[in-house]
Residue frames as qw, qx, qy, qz and C-alpha x, y, z in Angstrom:
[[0.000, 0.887, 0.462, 0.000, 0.00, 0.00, 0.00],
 [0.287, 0.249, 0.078, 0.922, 1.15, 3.58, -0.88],
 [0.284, -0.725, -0.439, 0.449, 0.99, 6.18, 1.36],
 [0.369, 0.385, -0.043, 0.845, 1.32, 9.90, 0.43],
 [0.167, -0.619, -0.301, 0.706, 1.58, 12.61, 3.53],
 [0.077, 0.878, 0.097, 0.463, -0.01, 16.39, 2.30],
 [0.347, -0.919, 0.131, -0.130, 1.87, 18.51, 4.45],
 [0.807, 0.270, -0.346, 0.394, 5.81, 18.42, 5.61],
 [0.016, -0.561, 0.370, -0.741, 6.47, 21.07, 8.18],
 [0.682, -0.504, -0.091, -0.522, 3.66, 19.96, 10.68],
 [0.308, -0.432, 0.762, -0.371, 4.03, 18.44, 13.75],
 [0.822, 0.155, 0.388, -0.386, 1.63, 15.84, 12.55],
 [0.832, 0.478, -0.261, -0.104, 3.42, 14.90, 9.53],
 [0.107, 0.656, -0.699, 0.264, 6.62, 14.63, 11.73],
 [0.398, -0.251, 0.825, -0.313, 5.42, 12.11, 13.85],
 [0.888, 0.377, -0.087, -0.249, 3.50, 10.06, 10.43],
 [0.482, 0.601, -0.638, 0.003, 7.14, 9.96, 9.02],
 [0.129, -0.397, 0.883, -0.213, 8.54, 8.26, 12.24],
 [0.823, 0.092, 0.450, -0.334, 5.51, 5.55, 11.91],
 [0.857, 0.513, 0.046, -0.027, 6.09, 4.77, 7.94],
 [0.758, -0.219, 0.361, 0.497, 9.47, 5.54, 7.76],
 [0.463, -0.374, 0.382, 0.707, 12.15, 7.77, 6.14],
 [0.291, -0.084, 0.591, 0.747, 11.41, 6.99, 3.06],
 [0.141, 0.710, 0.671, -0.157, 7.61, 7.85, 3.18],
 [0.134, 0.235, 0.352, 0.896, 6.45, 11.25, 0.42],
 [0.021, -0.733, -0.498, 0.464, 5.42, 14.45, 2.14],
 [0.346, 0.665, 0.498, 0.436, 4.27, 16.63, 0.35],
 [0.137, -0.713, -0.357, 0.587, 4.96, 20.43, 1.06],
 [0.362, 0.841, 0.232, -0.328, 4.35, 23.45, -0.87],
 [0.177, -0.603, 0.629, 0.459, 7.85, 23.13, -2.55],
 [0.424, -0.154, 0.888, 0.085, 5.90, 20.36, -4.25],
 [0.088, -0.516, -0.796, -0.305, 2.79, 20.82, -5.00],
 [0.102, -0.067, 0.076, -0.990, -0.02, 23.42, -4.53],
 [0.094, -0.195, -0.974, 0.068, -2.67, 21.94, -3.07],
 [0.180, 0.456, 0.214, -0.845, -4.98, 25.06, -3.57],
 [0.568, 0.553, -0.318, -0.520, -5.28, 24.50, -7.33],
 [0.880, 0.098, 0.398, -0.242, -6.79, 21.37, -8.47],
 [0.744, 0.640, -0.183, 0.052, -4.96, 20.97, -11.66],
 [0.242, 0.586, -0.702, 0.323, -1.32, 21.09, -9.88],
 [0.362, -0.353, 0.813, -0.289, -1.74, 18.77, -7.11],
 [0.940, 0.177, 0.148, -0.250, -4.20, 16.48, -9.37],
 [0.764, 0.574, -0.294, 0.033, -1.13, 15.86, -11.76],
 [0.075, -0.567, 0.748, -0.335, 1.56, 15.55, -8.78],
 [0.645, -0.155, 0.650, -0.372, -0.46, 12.84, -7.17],
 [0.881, 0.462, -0.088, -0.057, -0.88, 11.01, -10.78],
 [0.617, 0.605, -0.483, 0.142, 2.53, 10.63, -10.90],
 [0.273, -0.317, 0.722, -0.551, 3.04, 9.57, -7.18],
 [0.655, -0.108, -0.567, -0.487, -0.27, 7.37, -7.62],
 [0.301, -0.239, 0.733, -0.561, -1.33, 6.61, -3.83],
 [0.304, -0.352, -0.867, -0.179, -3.62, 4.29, -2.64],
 [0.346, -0.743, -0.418, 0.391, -3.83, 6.84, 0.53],
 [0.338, 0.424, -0.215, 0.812, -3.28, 9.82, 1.04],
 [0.425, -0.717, -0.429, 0.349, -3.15, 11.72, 4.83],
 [0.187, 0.757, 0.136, 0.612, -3.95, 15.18, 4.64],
 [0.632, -0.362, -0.279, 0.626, -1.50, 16.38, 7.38],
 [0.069, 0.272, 0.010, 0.960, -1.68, 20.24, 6.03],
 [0.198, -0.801, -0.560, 0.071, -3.67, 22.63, 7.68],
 [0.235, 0.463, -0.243, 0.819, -3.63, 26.36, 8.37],
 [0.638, -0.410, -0.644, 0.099, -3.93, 26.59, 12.37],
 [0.162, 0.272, -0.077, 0.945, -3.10, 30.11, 13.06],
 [0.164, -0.465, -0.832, 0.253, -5.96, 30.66, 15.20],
 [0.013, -0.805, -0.311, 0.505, -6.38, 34.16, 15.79],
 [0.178, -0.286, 0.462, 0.821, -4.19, 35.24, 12.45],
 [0.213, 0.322, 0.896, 0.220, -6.87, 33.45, 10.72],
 [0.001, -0.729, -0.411, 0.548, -9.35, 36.45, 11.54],
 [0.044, 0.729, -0.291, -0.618, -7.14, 38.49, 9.30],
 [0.046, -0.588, 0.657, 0.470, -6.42, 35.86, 7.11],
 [0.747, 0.194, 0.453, -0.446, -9.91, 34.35, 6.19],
 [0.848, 0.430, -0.130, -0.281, -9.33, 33.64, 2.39],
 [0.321, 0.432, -0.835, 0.111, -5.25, 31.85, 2.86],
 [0.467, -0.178, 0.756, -0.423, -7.39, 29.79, 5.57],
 [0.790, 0.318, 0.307, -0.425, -9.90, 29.11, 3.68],
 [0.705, 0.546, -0.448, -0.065, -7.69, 27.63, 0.46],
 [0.176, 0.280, -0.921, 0.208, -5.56, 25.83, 2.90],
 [0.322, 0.123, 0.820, -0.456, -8.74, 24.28, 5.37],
 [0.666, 0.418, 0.458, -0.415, -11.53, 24.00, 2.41],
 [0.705, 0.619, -0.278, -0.206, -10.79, 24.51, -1.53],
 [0.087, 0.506, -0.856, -0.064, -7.50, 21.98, -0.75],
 [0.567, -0.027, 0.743, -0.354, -9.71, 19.59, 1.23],
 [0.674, 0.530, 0.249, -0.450, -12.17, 19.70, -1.94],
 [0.388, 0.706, -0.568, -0.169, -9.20, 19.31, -4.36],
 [0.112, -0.424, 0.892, -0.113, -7.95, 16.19, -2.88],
 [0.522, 0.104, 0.804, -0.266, -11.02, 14.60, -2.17],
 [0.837, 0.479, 0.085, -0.250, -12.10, 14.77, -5.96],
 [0.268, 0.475, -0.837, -0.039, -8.38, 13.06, -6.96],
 [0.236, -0.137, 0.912, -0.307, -9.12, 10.45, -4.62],
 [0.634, 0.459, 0.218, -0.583, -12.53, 10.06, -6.75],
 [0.589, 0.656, -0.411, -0.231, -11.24, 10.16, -10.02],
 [0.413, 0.583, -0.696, 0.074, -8.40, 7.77, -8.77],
 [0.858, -0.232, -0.456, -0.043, -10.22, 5.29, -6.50],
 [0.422, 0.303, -0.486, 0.703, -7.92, 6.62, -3.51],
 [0.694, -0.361, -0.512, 0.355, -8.34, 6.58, 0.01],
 [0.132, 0.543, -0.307, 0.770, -8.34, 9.89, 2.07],
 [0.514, -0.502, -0.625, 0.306, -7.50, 10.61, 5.53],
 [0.135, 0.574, -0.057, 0.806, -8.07, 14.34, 6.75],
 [0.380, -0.264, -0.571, 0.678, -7.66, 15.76, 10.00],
 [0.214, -0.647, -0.401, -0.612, -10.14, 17.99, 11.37],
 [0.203, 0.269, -0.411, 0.847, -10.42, 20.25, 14.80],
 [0.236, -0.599, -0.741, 0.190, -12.90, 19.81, 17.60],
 [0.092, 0.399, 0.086, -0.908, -13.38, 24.30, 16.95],
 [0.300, -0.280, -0.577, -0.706, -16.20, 23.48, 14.63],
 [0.358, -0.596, -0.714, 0.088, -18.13, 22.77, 17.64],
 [0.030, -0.731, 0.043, -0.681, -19.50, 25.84, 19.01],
 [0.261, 0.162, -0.623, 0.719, -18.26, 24.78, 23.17],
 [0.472, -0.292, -0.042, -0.831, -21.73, 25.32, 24.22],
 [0.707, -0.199, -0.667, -0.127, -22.88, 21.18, 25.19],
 [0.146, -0.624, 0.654, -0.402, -20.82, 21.01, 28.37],
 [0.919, -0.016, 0.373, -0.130, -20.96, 16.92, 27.75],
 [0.488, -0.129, 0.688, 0.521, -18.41, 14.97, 25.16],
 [0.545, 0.503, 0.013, -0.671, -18.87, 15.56, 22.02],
 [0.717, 0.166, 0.670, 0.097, -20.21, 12.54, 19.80],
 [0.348, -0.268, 0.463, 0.770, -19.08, 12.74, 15.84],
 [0.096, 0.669, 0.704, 0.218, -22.94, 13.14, 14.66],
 [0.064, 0.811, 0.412, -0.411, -23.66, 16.20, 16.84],
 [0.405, 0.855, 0.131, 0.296, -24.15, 19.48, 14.54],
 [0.663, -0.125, -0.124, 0.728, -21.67, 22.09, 14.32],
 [0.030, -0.969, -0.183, -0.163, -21.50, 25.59, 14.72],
 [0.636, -0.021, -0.114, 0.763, -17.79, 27.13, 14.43],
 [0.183, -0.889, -0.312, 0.281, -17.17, 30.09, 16.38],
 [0.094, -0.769, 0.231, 0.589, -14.26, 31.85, 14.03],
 [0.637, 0.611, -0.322, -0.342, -12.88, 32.04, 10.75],
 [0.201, -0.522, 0.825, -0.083, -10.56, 28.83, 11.88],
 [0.352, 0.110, 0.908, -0.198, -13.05, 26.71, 12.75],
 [0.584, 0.613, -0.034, -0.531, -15.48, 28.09, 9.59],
 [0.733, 0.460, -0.382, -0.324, -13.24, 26.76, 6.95],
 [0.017, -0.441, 0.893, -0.090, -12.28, 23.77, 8.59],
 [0.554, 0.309, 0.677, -0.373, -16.09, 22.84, 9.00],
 [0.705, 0.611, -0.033, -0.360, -15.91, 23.61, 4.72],
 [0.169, 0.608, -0.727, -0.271, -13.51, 21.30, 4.67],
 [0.215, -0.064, 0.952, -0.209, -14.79, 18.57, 6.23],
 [0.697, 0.520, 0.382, -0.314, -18.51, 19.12, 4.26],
 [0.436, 0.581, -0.585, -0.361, -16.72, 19.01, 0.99],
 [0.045, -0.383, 0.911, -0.145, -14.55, 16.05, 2.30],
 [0.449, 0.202, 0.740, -0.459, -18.56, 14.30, 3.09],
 [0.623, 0.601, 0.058, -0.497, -20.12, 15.51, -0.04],
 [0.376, 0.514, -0.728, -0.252, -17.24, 14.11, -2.60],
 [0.376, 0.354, -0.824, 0.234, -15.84, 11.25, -0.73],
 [0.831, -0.322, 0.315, -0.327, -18.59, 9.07, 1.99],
 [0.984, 0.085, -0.129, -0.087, -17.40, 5.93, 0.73],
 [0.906, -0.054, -0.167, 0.384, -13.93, 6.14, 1.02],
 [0.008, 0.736, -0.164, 0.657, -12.75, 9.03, 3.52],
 [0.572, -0.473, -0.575, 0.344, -11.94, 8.99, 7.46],
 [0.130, 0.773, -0.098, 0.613, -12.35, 12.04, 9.01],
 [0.586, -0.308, -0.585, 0.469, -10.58, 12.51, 12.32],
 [0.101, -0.867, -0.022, -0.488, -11.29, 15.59, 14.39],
 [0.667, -0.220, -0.475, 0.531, -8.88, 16.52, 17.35],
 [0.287, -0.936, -0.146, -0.143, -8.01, 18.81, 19.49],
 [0.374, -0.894, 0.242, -0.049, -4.61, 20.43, 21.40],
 [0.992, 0.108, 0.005, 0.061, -1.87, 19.19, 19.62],
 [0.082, -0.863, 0.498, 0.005, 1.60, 19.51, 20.58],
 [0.951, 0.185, -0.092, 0.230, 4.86, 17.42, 19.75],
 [0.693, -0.467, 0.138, 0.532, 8.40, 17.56, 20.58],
 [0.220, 0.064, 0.403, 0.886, 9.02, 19.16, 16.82],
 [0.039, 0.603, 0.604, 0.519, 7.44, 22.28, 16.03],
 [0.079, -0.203, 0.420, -0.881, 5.66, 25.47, 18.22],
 [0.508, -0.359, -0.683, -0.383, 3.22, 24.72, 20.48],
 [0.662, -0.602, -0.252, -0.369, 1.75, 24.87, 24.03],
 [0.868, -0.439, -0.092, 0.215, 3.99, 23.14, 25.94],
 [0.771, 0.104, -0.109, 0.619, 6.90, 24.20, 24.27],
 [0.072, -0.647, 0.073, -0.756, 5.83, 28.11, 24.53],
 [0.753, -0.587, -0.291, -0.062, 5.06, 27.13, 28.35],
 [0.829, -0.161, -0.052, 0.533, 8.36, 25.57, 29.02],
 [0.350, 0.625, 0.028, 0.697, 9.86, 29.19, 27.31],
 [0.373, -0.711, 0.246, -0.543, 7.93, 31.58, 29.64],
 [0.733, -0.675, -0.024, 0.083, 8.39, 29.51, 33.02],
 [0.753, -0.240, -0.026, 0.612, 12.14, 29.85, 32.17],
 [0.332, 0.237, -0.093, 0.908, 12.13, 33.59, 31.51],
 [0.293, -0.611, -0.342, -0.651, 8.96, 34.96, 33.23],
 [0.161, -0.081, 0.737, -0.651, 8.74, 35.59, 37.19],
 [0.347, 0.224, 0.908, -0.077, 5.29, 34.16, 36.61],
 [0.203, -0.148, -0.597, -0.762, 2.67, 33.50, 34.23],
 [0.485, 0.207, 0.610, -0.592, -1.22, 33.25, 34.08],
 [0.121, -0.205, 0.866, 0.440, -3.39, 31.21, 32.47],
 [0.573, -0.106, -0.357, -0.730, -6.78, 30.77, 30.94],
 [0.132, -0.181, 0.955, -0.192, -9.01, 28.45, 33.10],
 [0.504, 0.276, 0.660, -0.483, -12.48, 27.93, 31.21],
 [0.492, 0.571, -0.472, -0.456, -11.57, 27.30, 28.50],
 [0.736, -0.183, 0.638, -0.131, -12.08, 22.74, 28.81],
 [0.706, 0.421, -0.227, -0.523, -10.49, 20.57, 26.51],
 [0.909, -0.291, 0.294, 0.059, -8.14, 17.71, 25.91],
 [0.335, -0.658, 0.625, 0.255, -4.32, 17.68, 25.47],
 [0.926, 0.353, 0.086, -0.098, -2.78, 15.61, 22.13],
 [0.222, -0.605, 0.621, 0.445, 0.38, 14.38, 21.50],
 [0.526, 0.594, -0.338, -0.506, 0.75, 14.18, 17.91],
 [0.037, 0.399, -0.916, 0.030, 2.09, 10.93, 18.27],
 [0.358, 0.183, 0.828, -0.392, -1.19, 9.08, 19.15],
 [0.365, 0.601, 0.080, -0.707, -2.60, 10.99, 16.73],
 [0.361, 0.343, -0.802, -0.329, -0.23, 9.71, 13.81],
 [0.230, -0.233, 0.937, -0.122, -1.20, 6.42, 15.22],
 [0.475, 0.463, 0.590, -0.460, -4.87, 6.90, 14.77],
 [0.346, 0.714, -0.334, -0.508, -4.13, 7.86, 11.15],
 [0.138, 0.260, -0.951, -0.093, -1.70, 5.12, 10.13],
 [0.233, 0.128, 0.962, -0.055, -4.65, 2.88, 11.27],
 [0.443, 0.475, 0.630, -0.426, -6.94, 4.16, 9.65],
 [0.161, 0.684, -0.535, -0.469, -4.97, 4.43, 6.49],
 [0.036, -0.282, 0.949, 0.134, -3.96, 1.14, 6.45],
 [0.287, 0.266, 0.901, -0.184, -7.42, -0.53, 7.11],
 [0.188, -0.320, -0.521, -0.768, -9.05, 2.03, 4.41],
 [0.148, -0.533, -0.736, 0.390, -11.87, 2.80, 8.18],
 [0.051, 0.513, 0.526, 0.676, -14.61, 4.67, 6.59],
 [0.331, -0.763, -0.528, -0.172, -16.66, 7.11, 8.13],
 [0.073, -0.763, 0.272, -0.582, -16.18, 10.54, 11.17],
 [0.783, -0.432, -0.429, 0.127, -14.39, 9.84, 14.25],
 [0.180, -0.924, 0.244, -0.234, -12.83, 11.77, 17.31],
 [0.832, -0.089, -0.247, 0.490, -9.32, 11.01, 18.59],
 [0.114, -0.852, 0.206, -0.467, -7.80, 12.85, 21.38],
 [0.334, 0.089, -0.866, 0.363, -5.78, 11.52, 24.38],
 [0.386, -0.584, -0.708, -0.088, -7.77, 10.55, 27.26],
 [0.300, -0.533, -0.293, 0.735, -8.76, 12.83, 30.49],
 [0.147, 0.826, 0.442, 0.317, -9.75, 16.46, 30.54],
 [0.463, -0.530, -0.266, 0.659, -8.32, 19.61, 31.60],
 [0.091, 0.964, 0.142, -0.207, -8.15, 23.64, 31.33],
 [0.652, 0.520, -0.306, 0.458, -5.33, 25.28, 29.91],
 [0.436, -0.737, 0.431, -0.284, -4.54, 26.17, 33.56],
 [0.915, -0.287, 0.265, -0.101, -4.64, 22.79, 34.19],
 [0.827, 0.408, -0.150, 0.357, -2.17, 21.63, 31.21],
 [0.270, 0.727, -0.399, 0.489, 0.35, 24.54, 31.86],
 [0.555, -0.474, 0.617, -0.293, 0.54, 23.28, 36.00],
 [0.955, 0.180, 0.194, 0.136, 1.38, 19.44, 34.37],
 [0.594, 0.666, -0.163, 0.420, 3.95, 21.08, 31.92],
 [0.172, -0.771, 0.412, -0.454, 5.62, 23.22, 35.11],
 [0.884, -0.292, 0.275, -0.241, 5.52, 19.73, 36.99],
 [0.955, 0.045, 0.280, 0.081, 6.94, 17.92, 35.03],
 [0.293, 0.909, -0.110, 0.277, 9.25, 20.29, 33.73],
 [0.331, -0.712, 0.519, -0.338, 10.76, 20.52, 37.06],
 [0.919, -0.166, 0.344, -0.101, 10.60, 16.87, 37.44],
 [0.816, 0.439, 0.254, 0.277, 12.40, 15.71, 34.60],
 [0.607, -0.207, 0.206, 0.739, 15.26, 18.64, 34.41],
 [0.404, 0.390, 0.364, 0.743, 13.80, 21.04, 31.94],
 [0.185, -0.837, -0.029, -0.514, 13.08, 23.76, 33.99],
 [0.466, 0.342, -0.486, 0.655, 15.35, 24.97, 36.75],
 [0.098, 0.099, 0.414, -0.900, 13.05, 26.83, 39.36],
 [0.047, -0.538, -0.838, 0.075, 9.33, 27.07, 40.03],
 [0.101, -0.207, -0.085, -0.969, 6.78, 30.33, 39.14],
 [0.414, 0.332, 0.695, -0.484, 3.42, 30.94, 40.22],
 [0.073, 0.301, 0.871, 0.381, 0.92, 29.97, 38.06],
 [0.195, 0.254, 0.426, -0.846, -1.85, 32.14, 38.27],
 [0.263, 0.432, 0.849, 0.153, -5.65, 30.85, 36.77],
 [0.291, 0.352, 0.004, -0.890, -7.61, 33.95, 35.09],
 [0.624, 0.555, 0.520, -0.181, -11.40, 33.55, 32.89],
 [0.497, 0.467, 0.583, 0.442, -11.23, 34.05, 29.10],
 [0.045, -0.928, -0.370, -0.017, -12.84, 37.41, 29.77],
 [0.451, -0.737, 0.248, 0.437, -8.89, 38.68, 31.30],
 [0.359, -0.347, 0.692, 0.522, -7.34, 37.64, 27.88],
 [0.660, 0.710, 0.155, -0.190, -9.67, 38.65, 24.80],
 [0.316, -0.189, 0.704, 0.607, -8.10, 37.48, 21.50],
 [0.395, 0.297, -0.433, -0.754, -9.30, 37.89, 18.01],
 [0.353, 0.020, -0.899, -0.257, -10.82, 34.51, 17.67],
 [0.736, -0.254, 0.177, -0.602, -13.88, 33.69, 19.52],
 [0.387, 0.387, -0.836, -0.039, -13.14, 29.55, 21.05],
 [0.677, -0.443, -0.513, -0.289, -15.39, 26.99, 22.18],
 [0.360, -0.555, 0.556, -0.503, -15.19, 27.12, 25.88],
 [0.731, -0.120, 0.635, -0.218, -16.04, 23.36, 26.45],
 [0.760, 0.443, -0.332, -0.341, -14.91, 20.97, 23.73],
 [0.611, -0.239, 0.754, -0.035, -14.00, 17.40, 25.10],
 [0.573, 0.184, -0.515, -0.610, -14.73, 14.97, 22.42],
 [0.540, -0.447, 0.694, -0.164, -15.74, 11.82, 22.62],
 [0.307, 0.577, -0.684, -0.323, -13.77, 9.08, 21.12],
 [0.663, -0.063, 0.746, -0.027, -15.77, 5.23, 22.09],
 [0.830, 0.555, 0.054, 0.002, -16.17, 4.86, 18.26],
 [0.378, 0.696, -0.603, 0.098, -12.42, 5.54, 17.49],
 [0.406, -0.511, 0.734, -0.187, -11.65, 3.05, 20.38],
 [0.790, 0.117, 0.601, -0.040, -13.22, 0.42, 18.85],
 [0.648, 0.737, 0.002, -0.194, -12.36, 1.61, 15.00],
 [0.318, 0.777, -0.498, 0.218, -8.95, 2.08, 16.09],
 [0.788, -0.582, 0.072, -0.190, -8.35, -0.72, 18.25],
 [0.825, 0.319, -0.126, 0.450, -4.80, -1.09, 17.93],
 [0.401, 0.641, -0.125, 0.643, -3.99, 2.30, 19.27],
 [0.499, -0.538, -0.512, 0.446, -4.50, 2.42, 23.19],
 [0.062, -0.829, 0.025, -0.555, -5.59, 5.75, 23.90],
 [0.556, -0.188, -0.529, 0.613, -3.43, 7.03, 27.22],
 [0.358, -0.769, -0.338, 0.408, -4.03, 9.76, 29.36],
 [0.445, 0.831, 0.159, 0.292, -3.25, 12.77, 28.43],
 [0.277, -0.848, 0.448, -0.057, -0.51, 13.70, 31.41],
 [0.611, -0.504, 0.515, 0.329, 1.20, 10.65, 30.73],
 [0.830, 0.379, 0.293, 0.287, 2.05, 11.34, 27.34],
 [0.064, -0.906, 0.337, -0.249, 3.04, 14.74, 28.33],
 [0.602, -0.650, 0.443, 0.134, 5.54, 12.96, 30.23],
 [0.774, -0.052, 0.532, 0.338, 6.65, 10.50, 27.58],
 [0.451, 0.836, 0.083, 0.301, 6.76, 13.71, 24.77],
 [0.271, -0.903, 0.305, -0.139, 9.04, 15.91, 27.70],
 [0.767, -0.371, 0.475, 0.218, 11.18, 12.68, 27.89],
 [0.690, 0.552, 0.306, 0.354, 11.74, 13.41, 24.10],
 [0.264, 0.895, 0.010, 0.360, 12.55, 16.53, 24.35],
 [0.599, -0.679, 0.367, 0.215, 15.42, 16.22, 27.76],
 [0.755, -0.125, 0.521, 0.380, 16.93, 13.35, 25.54],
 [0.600, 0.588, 0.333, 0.427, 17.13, 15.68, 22.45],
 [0.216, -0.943, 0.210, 0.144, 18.85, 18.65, 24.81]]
């Protein structure tokens, strides 16, 4: 089976590669232009997948605001582009999707039926990617929707954490804002299986457990300290959404829930979401 990755930079494609291996073809914009149907139809002809995991995304949250139509060609008119190759060419697509199409309002799991209602221009054309992605391609599409994804390669949460606690006397953090922590690594996993087995249909994948971003950043400082990569302790200080307006409006409550992926993906032992923080931070000592 032939695999081809969309995307090369991402933290998500980084941890694909280590699953498939070296020699596995990511695409990145040096390649292909996955905006315009006519250039990435004729790259992938000549690559001829059986899969392909759409690992691109634009994820810029609040830039996005500003930057509604480069969002929207990277999170919808690409999505659409791909999924009519994969038509035309009997091919297999997996695309990632973002648990901000929900509009944070339930304050229960969300299940991969319920409706959506994104609350910025992020989560807007990521919900027109993922109807395209339905409309083209039911039969032979997986869509995965996550949520807080951070890896050892790349910028993200933890690592911007880890930054400030080592130059900031102390920080504060959002605390009602409820979601769930990913290392990209589980993530790839859920992918890769659901590549390989061709596992039709919408499903959520996140690690397990739930927490605030208060809650993450005290885990990250913990374990930080535990483990060597931080020298000294700050306070933490918890503050509402309301203290820290951003351009982006963001679901306050978005858990997902993921008992279909457990059983779709049953290979992939979801874990907790603090210990994979630990076993990502153990990646990132041993790569000091």
């Amino acid at each position: 089976m032939k695999i081809v990755i969309i995307g090369n930079s991402g933290q998500l494609s980084y941890e694909l590669v280590r699953i498939l291996g070296e020699d596995t073809v990511c695409l990145g914009p040096e390649d292909t232009d996955i905006t315009k149907f006519d250039v990435v139809s004729e790259t992938l002809a000549h690559l001829a997948p059986d899969v392909i995991i759409n690992a691109a995304a634009y994820t810029a949250v609040d830039k996005a605001e500003e930057e509604q139509d480069l969002c929207h060609a990277i999170n919808a008119t690409a999505v659409e582009n791909l999924a009519k190759y994969c038509k035309q060419a009997n091919a297999f697509l997996v695309h990632v999707s973002t648990d901000y199409v929900f509009n944070g309002h339930k304050g229960s799991p969300y299940l991969p039926n319920d409706p959506i209602e994104p609350q910025g221009a992020y989560g807007k054309t990521k919900a027109d990617g993922e109807k395209a992605l339905l409309d083209i391609l039911p039969e032979a599409s997986c869509l995965i929707r996550t949520a807080w994804v951070y890896s050892a390669h790349g910028n993200n949460f933890v690592k911007t954490m880890l930054k400030l606690m080592a130059d900031k006397p102390q920080l504060t953090v959002i605390d009602d804002q409820i979601g769930t922590p990913t290392w990209a690594k589980g993530l790839a996993d859920a992918c890769v299986s659901a590549a390989k087995n061709k596992t039709v249909g919408v499903y959520h994948w996140t690690d397990e457990g739930v927490a605030s971003w208060y809650d993450f950043a005290l885990a990250i400082q913990e374990l930080g300290l535990e483990k060597g990569l931080l020298e000294s302790a700050i306070p933490v200080l918890p503050i509402p959404s309301s203290q820290y307006p951003t351009p982006a409006k963001r679901p306050h409550y978005s858990v997902l829930d993921k008992q279909s992926a457990r059983e779709a993906f049953a290979t992939c032992n979801p874990t907790h979401w603090r210990k994979q923080l630990s076993s990502m931070m153990d990646e990132l000592k041993a790569a000091q």
